[in-house]
PyMOL Python script that loads the backbone (N, CA, C, O; Angstrom):
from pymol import cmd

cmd.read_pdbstr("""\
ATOM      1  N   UNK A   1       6.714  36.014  50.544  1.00  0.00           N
ATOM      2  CA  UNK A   1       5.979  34.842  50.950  1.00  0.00           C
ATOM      3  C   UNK A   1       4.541  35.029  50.480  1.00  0.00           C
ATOM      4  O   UNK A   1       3.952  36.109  50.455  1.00  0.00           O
ATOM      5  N   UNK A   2       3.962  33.642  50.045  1.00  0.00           N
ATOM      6  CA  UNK A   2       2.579  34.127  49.401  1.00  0.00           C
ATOM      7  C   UNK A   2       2.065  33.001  50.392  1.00  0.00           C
ATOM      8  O   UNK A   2       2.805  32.093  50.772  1.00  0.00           O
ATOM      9  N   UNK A   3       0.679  33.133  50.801  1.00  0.00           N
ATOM     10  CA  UNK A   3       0.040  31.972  51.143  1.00  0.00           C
ATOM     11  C   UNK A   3      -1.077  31.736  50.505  1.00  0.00           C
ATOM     12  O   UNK A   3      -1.721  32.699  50.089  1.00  0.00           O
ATOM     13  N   UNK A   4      -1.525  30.454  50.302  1.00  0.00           N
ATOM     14  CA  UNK A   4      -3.096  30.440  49.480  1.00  0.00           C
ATOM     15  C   UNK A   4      -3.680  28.882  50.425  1.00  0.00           C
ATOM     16  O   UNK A   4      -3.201  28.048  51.193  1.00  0.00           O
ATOM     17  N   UNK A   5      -5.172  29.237  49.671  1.00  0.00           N
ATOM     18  CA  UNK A   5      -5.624  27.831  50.452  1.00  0.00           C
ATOM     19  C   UNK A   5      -6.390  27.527  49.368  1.00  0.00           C
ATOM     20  O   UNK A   5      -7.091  28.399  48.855  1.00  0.00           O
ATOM     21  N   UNK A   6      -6.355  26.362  48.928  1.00  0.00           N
ATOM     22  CA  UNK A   6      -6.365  25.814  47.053  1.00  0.00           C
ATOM     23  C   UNK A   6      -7.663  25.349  47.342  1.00  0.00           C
ATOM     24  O   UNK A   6      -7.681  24.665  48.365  1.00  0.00           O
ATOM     25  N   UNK A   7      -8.862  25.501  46.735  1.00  0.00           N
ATOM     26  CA  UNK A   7     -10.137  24.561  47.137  1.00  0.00           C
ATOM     27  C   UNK A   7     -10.434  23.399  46.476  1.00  0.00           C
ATOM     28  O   UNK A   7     -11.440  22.689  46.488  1.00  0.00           O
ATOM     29  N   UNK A   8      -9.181  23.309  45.780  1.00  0.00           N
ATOM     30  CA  UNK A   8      -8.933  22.281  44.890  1.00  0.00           C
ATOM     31  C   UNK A   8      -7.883  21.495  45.674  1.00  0.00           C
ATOM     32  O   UNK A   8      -7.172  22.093  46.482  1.00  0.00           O
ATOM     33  N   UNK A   9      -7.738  20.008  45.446  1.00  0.00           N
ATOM     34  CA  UNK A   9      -6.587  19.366  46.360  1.00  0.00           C
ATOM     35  C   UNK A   9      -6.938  18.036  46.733  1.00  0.00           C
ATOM     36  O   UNK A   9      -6.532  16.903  46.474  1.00  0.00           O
ATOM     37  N   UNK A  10      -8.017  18.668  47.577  1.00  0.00           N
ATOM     38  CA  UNK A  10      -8.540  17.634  49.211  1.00  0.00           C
ATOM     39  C   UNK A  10      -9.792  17.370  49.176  1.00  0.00           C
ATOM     40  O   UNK A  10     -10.639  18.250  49.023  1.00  0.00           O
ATOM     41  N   UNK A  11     -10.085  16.026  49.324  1.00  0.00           N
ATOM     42  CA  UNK A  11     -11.552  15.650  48.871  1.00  0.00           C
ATOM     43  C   UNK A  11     -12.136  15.647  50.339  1.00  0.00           C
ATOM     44  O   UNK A  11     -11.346  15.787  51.273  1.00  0.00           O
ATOM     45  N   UNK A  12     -13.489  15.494  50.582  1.00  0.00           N
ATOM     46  CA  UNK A  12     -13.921  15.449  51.702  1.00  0.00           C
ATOM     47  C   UNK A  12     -13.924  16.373  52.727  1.00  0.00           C
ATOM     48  O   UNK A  12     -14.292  16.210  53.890  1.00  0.00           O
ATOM     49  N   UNK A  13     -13.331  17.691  52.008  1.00  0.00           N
ATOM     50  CA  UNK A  13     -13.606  18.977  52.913  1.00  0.00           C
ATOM     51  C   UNK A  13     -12.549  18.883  53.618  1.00  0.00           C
ATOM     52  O   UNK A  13     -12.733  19.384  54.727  1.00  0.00           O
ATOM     53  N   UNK A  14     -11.265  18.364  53.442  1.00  0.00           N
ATOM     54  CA  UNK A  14     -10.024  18.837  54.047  1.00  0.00           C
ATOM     55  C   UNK A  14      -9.775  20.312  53.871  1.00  0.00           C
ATOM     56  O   UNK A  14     -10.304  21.076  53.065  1.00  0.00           O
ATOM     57  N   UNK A  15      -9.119  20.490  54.531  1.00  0.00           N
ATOM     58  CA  UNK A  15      -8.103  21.978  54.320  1.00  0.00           C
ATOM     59  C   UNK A  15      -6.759  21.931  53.816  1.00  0.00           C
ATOM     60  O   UNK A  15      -5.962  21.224  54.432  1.00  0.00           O
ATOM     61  N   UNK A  16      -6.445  22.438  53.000  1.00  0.00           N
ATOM     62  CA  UNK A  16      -5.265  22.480  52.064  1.00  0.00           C
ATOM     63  C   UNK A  16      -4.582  23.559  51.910  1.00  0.00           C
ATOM     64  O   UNK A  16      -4.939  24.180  50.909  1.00  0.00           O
ATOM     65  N   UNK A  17      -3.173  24.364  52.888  1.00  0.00           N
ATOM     66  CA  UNK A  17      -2.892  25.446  53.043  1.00  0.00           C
ATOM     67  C   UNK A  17      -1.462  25.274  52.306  1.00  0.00           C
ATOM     68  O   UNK A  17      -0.689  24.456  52.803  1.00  0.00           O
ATOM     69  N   UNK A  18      -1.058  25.990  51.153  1.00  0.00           N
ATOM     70  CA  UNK A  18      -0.052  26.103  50.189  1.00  0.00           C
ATOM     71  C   UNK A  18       0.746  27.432  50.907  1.00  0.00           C
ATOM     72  O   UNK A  18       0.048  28.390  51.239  1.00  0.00           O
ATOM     73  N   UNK A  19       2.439  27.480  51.174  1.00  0.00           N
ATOM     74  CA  UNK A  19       3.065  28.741  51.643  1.00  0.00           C
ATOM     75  C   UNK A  19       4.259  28.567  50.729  1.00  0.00           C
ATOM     76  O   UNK A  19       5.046  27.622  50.676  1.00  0.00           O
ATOM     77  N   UNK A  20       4.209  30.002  49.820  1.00  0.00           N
ATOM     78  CA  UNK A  20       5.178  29.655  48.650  1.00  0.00           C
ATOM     79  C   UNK A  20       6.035  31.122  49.155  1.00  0.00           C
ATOM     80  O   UNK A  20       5.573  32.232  49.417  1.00  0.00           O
ATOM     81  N   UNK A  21       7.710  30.540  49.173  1.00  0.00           N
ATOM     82  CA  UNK A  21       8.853  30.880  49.690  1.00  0.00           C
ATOM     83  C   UNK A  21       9.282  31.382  48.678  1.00  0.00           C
ATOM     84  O   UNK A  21       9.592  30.458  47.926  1.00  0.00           O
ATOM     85  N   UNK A  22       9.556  32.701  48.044  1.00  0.00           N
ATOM     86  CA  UNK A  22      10.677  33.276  46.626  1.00  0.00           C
ATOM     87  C   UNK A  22      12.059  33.545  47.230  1.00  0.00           C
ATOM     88  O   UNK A  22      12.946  34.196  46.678  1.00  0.00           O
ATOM     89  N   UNK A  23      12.135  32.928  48.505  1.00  0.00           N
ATOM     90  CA  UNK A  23      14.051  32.843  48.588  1.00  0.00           C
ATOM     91  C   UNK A  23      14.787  31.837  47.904  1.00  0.00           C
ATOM     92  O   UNK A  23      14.333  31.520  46.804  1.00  0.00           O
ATOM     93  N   UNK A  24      15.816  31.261  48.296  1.00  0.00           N
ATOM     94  CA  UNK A  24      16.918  30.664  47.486  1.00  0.00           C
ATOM     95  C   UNK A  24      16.329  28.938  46.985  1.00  0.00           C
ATOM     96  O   UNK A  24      16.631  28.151  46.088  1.00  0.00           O
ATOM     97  N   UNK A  25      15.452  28.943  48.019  1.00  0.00           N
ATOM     98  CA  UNK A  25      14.649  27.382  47.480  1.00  0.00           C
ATOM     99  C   UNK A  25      15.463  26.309  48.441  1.00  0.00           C
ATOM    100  O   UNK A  25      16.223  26.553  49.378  1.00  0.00           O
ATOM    101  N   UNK A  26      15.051  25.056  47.896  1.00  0.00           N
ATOM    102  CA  UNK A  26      15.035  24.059  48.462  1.00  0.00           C
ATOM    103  C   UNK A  26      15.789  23.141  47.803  1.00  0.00           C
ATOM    104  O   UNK A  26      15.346  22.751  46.723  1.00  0.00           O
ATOM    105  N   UNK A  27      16.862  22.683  48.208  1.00  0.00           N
ATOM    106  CA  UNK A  27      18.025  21.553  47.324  1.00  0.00           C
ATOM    107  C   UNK A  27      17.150  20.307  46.762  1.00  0.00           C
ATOM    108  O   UNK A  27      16.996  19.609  47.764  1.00  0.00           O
ATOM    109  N   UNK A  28      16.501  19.671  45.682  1.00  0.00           N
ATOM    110  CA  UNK A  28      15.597  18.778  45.600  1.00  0.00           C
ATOM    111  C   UNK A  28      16.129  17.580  46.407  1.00  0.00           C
ATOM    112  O   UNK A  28      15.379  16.840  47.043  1.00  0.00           O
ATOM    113  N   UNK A  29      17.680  17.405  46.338  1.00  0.00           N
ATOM    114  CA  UNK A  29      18.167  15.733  47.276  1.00  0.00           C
ATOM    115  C   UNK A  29      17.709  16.477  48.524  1.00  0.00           C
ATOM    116  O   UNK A  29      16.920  15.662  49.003  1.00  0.00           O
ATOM    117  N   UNK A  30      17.719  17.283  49.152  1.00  0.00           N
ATOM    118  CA  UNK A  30      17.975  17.495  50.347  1.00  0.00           C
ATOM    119  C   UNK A  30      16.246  17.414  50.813  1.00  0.00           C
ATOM    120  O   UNK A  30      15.918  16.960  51.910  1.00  0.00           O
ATOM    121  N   UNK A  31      15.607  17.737  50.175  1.00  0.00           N
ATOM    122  CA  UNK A  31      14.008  18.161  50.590  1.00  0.00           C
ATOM    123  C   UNK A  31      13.431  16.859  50.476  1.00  0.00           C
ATOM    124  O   UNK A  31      12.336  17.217  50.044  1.00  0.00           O
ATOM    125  N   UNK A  32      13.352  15.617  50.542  1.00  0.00           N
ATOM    126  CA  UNK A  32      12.433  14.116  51.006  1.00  0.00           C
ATOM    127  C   UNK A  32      13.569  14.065  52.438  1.00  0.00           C
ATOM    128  O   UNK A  32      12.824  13.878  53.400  1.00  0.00           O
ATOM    129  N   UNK A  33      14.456  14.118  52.747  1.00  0.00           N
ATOM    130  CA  UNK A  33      14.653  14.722  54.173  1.00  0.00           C
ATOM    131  C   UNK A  33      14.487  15.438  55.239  1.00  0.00           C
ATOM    132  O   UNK A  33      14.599  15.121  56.423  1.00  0.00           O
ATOM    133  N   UNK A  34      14.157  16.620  54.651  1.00  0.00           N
ATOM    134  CA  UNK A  34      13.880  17.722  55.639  1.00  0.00           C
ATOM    135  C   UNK A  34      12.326  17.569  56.369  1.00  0.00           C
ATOM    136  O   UNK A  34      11.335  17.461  55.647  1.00  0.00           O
ATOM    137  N   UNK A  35      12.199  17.570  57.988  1.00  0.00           N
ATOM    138  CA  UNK A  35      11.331  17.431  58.799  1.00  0.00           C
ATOM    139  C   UNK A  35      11.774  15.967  59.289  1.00  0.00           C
ATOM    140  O   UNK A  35      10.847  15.309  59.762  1.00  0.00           O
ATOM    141  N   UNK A  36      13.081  15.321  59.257  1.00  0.00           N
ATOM    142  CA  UNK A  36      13.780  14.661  60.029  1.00  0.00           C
ATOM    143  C   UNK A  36      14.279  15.638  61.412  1.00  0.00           C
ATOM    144  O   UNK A  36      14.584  16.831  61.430  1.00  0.00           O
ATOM    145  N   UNK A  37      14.231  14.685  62.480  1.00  0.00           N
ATOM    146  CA  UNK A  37      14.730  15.232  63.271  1.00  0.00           C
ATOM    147  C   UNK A  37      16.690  15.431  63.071  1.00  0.00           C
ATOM    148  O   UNK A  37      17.464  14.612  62.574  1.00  0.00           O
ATOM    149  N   UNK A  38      16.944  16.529  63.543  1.00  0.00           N
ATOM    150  CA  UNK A  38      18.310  17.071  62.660  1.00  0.00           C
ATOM    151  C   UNK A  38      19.038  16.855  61.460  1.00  0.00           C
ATOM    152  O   UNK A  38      20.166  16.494  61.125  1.00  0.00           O
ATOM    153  N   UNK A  39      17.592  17.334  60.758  1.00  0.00           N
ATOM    154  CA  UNK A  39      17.943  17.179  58.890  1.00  0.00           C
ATOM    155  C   UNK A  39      17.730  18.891  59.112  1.00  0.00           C
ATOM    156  O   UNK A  39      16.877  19.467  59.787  1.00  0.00           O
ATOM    157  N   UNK A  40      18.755  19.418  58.340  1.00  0.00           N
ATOM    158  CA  UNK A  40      18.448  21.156  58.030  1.00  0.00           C
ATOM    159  C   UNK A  40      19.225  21.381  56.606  1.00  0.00           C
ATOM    160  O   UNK A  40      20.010  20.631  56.025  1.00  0.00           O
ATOM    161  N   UNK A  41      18.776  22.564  56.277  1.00  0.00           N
ATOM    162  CA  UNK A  41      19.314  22.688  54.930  1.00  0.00           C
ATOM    163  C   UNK A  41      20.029  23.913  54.970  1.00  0.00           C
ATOM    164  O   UNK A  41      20.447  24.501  53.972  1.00  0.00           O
ATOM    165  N   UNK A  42      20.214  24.442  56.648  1.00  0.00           N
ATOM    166  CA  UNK A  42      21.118  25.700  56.493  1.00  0.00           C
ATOM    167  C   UNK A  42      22.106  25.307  57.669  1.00  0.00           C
ATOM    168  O   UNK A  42      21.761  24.527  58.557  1.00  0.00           O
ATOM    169  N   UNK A  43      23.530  25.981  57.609  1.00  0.00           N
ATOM    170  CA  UNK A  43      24.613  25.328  58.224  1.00  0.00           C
ATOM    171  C   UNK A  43      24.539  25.628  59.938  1.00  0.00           C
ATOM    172  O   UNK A  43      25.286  25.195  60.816  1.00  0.00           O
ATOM    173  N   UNK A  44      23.576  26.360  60.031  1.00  0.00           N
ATOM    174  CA  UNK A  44      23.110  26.814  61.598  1.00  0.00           C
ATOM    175  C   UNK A  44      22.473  25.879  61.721  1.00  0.00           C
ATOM    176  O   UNK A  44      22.682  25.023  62.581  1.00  0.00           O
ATOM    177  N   UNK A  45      21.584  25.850  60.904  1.00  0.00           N
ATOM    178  CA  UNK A  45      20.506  25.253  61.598  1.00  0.00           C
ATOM    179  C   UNK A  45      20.028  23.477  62.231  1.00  0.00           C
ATOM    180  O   UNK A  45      20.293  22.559  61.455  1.00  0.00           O
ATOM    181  N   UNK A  46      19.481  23.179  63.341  1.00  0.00           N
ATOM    182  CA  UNK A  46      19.773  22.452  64.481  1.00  0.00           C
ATOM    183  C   UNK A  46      18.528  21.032  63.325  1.00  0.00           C
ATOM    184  O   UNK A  46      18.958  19.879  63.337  1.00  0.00           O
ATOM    185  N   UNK A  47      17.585  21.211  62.743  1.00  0.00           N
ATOM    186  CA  UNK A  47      17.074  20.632  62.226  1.00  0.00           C
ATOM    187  C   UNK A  47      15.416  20.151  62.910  1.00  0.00           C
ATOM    188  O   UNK A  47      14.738  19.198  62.526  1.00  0.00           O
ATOM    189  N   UNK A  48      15.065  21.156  64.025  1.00  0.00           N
ATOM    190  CA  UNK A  48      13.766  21.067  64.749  1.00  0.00           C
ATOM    191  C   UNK A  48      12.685  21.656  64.664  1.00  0.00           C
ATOM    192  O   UNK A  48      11.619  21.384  65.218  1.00  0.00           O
ATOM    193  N   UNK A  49      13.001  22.676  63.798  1.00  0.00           N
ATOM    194  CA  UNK A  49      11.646  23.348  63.167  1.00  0.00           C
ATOM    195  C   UNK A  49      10.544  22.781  62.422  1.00  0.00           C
ATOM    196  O   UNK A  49       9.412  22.925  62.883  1.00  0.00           O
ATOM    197  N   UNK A  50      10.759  21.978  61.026  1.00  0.00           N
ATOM    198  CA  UNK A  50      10.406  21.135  60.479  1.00  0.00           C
ATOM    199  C   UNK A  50      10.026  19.904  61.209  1.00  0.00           C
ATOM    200  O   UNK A  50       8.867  19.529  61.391  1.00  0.00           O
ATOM    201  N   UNK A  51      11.015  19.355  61.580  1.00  0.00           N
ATOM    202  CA  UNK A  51      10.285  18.107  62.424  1.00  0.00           C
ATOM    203  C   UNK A  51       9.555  18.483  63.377  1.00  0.00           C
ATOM    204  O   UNK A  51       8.790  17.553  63.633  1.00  0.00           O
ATOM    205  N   UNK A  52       9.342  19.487  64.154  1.00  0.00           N
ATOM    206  CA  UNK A  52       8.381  19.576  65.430  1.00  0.00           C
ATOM    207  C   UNK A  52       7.108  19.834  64.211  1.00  0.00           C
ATOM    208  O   UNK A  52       6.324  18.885  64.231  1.00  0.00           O
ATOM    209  N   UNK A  53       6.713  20.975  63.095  1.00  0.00           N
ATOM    210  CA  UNK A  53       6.006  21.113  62.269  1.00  0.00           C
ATOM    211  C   UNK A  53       5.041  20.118  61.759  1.00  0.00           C
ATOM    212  O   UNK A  53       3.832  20.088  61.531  1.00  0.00           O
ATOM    213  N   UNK A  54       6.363  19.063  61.642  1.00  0.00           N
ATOM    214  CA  UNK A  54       5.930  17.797  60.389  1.00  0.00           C
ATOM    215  C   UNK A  54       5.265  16.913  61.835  1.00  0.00           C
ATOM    216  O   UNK A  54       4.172  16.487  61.462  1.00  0.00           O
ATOM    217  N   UNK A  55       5.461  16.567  63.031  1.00  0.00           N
ATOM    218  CA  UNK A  55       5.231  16.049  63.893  1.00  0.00           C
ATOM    219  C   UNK A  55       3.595  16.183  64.723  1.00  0.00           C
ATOM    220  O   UNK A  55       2.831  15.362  65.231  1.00  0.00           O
ATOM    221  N   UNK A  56       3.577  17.817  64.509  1.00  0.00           N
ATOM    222  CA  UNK A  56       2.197  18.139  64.920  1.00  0.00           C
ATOM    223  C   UNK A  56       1.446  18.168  63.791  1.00  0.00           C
ATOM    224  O   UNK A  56       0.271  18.483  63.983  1.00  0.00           O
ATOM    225  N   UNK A  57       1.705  17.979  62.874  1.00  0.00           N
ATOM    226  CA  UNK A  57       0.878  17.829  61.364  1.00  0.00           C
ATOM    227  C   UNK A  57       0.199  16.618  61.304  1.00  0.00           C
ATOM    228  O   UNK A  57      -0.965  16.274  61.103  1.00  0.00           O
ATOM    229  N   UNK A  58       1.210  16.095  61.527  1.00  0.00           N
ATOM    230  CA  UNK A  58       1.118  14.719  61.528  1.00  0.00           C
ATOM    231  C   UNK A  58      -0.153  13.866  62.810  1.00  0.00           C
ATOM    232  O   UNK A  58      -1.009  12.986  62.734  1.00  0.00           O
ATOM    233  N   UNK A  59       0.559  15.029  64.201  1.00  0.00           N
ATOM    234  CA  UNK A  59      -0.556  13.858  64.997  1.00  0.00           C
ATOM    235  C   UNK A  59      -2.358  14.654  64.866  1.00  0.00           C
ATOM    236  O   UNK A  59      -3.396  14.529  65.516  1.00  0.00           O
ATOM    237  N   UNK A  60      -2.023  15.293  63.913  1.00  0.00           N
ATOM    238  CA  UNK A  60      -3.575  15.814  63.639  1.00  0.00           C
ATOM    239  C   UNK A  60      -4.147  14.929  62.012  1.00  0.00           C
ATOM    240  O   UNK A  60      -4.931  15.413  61.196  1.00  0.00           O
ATOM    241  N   UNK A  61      -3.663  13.950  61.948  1.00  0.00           N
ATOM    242  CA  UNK A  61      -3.842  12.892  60.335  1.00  0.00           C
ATOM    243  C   UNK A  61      -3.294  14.021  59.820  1.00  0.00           C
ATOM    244  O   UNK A  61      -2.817  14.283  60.924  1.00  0.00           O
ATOM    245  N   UNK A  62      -2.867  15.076  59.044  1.00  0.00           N
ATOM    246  CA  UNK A  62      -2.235  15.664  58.247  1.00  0.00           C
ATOM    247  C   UNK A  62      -1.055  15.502  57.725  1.00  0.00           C
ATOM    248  O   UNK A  62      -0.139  14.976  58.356  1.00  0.00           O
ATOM    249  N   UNK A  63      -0.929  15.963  56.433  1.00  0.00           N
ATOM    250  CA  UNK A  63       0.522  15.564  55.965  1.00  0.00           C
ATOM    251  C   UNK A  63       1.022  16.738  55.610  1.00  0.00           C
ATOM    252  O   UNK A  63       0.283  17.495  54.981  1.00  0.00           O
ATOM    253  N   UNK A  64       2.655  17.239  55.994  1.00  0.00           N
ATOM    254  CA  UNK A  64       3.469  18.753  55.690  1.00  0.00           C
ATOM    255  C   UNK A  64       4.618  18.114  54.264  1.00  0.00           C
ATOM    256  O   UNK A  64       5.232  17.052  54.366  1.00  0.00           O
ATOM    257  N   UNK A  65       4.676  18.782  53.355  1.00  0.00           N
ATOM    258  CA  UNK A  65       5.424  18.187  52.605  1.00  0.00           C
ATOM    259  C   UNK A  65       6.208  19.881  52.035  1.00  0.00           C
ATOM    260  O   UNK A  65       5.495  20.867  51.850  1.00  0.00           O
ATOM    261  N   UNK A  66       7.731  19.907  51.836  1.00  0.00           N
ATOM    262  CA  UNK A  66       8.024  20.780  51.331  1.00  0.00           C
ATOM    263  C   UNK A  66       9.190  20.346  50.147  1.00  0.00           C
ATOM    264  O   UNK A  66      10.075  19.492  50.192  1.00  0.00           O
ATOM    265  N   UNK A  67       8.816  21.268  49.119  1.00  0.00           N
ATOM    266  CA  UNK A  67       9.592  21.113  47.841  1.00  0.00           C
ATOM    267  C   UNK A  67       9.986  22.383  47.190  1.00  0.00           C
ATOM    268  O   UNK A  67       9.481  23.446  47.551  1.00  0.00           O
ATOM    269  N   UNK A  68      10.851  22.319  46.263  1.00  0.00           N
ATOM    270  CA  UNK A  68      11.653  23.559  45.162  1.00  0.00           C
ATOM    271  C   UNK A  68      10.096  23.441  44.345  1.00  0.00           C
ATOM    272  O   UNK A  68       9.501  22.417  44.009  1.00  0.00           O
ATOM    273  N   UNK A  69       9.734  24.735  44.187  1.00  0.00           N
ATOM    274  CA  UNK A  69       8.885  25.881  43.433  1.00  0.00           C
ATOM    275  C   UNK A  69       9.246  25.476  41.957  1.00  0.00           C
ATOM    276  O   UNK A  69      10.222  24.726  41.927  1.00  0.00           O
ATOM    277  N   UNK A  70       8.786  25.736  40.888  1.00  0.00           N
ATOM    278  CA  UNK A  70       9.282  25.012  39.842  1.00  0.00           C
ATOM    279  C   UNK A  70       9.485  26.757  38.880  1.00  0.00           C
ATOM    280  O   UNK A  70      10.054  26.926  37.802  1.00  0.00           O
ATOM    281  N   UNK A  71       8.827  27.759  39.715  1.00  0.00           N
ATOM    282  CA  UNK A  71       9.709  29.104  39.478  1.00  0.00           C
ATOM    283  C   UNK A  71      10.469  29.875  40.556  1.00  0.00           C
ATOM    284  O   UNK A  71      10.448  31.101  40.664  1.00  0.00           O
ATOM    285  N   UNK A  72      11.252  28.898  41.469  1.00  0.00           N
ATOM    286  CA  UNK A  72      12.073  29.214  42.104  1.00  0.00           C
ATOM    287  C   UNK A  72      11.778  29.242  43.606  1.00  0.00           C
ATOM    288  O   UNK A  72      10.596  29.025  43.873  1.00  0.00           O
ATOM    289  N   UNK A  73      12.480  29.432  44.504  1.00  0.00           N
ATOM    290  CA  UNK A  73      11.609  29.209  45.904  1.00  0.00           C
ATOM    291  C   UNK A  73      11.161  27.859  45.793  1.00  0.00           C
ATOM    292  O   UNK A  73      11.273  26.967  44.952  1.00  0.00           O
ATOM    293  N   UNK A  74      10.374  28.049  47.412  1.00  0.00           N
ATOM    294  CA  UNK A  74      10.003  26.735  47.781  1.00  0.00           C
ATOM    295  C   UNK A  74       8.658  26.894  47.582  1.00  0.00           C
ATOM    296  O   UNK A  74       8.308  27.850  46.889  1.00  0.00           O
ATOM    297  N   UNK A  75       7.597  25.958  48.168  1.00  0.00           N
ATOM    298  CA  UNK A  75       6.339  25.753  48.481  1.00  0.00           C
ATOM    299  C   UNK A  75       6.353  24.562  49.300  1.00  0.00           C
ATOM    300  O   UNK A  75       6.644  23.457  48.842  1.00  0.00           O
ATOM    301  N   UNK A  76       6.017  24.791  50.606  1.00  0.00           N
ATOM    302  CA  UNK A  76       5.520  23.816  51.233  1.00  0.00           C
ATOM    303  C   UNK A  76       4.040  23.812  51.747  1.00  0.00           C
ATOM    304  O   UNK A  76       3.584  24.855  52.215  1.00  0.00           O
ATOM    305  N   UNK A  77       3.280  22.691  51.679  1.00  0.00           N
ATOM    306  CA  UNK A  77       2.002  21.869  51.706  1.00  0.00           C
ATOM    307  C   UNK A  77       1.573  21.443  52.927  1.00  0.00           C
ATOM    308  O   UNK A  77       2.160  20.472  53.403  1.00  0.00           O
ATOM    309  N   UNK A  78       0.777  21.892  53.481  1.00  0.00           N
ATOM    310  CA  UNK A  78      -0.440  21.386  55.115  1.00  0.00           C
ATOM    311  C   UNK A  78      -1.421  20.878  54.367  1.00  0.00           C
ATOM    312  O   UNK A  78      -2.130  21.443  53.534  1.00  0.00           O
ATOM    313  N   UNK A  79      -1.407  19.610  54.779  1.00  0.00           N
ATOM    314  CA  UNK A  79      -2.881  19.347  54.401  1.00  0.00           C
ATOM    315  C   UNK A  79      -3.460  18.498  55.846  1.00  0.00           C
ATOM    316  O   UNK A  79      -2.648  17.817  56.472  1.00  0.00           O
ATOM    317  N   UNK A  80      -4.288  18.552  56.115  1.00  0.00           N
ATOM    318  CA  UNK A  80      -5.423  18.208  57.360  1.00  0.00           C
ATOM    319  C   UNK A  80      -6.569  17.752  56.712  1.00  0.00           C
ATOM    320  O   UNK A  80      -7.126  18.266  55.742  1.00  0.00           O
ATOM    321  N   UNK A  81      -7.001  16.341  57.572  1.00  0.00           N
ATOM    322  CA  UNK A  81      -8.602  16.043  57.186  1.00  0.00           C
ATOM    323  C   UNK A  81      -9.380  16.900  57.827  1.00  0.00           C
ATOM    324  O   UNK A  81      -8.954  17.498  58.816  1.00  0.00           O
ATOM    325  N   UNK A  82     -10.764  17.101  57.307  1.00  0.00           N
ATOM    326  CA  UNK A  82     -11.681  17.951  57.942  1.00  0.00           C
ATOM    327  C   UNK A  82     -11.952  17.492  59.835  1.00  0.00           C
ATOM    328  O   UNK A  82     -12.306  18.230  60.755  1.00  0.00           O
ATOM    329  N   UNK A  83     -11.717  16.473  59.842  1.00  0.00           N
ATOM    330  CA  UNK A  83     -11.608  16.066  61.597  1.00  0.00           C
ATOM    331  C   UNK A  83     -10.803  16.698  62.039  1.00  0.00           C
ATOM    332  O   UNK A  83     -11.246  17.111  63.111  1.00  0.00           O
ATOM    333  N   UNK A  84      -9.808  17.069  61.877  1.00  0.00           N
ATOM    334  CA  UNK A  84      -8.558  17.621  62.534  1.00  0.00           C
ATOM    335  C   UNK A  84      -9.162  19.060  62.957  1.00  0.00           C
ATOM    336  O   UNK A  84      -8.916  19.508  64.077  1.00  0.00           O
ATOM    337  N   UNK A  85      -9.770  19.602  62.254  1.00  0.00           N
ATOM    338  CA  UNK A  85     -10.573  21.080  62.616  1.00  0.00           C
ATOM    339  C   UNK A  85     -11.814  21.207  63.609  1.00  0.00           C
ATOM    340  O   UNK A  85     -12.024  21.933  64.581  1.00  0.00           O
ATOM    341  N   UNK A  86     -12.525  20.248  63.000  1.00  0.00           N
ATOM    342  CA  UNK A  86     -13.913  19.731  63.663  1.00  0.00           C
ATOM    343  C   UNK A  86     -13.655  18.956  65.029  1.00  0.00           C
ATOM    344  O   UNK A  86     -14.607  19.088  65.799  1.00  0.00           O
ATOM    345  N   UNK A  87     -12.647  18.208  65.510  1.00  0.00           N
ATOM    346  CA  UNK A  87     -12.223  18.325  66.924  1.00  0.00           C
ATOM    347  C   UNK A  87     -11.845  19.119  67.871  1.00  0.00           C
ATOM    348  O   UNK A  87     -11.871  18.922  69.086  1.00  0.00           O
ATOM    349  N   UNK A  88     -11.443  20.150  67.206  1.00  0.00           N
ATOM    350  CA  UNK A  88     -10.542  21.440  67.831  1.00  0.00           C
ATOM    351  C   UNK A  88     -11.629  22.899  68.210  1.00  0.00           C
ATOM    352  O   UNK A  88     -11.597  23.908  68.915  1.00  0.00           O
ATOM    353  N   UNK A  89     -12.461  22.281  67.318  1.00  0.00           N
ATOM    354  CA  UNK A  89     -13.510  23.171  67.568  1.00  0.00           C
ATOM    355  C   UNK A  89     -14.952  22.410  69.024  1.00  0.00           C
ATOM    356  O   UNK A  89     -15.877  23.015  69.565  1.00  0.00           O
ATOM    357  N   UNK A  90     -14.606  21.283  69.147  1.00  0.00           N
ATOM    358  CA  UNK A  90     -15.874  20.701  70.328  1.00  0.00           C
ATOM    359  C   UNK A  90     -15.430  21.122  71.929  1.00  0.00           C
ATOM    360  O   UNK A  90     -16.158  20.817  72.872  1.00  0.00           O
TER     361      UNK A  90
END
""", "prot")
cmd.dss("prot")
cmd.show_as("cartoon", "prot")
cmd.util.cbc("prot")
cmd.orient("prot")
């Protein structure tokens, strides 16, 4: 697992946190689904991780987006406006 935070991305002083996955990756049909509530891409799995993720991302204006790595693995995307930080901090 690598993580980076790109200072490139996000205008206006967002935060932009990149987490790149070198396991088996992400099915491309299956990934504009996943962070549905009981959408999963493994045969266990209940489908609430992602959506609780994508949910609190979300009620902070942020957007979680995850996709296939284009050298394998995944990478999925946090991005937050700079408010989302700057509230959390008053």
């Amino acid at each position: 697992m690598e993580v980076s935070y790109p200072s490139k991305g996000l205008s206006a002083g967002g935060l932009l946190i990149e987490i790149r996955d070198f396991g088996p990756g992400v099915d491309s049909a299956l990934a504009p689904r996943l962070g549905r509530l009981f959408e999963s891409g493994k045969a266990e799995g209940l489908g609430l991780g992602l959506a609780l993720s994508h949910a609190a991302v979300e009620q902070l204006g942020g957007h979680l987006s995850l996709r296939p790595h284009v050298d394998g693995g995944s990478l999925t995307r946090v991005e937050l406006p700079r408010q989302a930080f700057e509230e959390s901090e008053a």
